[in-house]
C-alpha positions in Angstrom: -4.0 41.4 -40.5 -7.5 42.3 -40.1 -9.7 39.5 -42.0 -13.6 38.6 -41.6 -13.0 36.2 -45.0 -11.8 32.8 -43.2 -10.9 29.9 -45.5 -10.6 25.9 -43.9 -7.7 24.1 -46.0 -6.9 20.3 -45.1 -7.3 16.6 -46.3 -10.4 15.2 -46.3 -11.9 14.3 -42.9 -10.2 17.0 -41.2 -13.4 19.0 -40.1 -13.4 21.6 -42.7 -17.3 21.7 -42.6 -17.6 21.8 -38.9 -15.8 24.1 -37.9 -17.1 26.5 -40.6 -20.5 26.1 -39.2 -19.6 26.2 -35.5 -17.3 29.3 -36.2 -19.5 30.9 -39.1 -22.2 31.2 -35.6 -19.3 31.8 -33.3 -19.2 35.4 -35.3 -22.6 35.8 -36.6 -21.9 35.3 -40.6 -22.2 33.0 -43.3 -20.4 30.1 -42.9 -20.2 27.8 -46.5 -19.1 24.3 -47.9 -17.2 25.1 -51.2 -18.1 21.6 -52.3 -21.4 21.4 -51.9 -21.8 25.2 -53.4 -20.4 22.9 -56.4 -23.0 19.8 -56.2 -25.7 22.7 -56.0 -24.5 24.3 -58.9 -23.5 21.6 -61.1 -26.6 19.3 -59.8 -24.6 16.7 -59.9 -22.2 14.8 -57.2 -18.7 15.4 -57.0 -17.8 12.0 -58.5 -20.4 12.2 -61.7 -18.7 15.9 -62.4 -15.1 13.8 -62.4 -16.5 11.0 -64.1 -18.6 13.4 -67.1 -16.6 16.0 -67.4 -13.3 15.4 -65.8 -11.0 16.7 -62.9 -10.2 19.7 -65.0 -13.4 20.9 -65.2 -14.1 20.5 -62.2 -10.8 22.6 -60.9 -12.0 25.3 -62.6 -15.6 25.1 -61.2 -13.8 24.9 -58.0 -11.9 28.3 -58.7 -14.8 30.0 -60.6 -17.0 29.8 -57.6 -14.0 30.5 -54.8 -13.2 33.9 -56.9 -16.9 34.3 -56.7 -16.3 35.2 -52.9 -14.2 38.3 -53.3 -17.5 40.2 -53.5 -18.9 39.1 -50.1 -18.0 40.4 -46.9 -17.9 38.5 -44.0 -17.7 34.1 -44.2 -16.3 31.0 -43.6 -15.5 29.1 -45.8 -15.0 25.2 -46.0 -12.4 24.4 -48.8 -12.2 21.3 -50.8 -9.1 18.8 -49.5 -7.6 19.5 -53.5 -8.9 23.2 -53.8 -5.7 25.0 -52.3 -3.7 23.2 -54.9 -5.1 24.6 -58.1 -5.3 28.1 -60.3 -3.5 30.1 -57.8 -6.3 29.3 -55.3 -4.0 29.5 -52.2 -2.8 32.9 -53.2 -6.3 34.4 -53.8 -7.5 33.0 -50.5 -4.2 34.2 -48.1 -4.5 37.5 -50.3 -8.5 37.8 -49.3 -8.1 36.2 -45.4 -7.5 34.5 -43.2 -6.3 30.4 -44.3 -6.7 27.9 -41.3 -4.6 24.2 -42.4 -6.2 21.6 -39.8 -3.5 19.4 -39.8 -5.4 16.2 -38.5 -3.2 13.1 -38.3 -3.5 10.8 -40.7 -4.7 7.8 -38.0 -7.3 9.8 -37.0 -8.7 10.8 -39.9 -8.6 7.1 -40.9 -10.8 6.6 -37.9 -13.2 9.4 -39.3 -13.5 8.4 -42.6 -13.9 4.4 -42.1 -17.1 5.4 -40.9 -18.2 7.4 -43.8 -16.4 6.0 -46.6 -19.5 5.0 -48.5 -20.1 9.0 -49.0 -16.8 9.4 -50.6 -15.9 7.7 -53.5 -12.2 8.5 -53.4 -12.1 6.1 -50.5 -15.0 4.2 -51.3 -13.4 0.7 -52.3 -10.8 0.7 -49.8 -9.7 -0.9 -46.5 -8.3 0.5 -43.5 -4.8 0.3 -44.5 -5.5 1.6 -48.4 -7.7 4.8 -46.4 -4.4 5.1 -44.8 -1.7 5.0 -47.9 -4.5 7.1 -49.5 -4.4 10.0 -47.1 -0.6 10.2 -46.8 0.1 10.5 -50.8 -2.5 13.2 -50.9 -0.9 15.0 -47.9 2.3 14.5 -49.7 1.0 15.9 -53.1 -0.3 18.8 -50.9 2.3 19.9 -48.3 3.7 22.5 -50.1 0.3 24.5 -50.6 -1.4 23.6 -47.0 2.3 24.6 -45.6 1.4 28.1 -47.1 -1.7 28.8 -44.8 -1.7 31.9 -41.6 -2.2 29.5 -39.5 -1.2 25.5 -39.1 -4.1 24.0 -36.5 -2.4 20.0 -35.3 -4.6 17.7 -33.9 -2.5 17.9 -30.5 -3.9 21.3 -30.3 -7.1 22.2 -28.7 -9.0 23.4 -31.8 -11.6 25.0 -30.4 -9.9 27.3 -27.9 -7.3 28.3 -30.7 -10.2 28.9 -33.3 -11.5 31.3 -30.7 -8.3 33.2 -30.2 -7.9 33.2 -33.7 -11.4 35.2 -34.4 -10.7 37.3 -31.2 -7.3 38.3 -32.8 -9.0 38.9 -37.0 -12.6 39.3 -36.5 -13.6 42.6 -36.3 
């Protein structure tokens, strides 16, 4: 399977952005955030789209603009942590390239995200141990669409060396 479309699935935390930008110059293309392609289009935040116009609306945002990737070439593509989940969104992506799960643990993305919470307003208003509960329902909710991904990246895995393999192996 020859792909130069790569698409980061995972909870939030996991390093979906970074390692779109470090492998988008890795292989000299575009390398994207799908959420903030939405805050740009939108002008608004992700939490005033659910709060004005609902979750929804902004699902189909989300899969409007992901579809809108089919015509370019060669990217990579942060995913929102939800985005796999909804509209057939996981099947469009395996069926257009290459879908990386980084499967961070839950304790370390706690450690990640305590740092930032004020910036995400899922997690905003809660503790260590909520960030925690929080994380592992969503994983829950999500298993059986991240399971679906090429590839599964765990955080006992050295992702960088992998990630390079990976493009070696489907980059053209």
């Amino acid at each position: 399977m020859a792909a130069e479309k790569i698409f980061l699935i995972g909870l939030m935390g996991s390093g979906k952005s970074y390692w779109a930008k470090k492998m988008s110059k890795w292989i000299k293309c575009a390398g994207y955030d799908l959420d903030d392609l939405i805050v740009m289009n939108e002008e608004k935040t992700i939490a005033e789209i659910f709060a004005e116009d609902g979750e929804d609306y902004f699902r189909k945002t989300e899969s409007k603009l992901l579809k809108w990737f089919k015509e370019k070439k060669k990217y990579v593509l942060a995913t929102g942590g939800g985005a796999p989940c909804f509209n057939d969104n996981m099947q469009w992506m395996k069926k257009e390239g290459v879908v990386i799960w980084l499967d961070e643990s839950v304790e370390i993305l706690v450690q990640r995200l305590i740092k930032e919470k004020a910036h995400r307003p899922l997690i905003a208003h809660l503790d260590e141990a909520g960030i925690a509960t929080f994380l592992q329902q969503q994983l829950v909710n999500r298993f059986s669409f991240y399971q679906q991904a090429h590839y599964r990246l765990g955080s006992d895995e050295i992702v960088e060396s992998v990630l390079k393999k990976l493009i070696q192996k489907h980059v053209a």
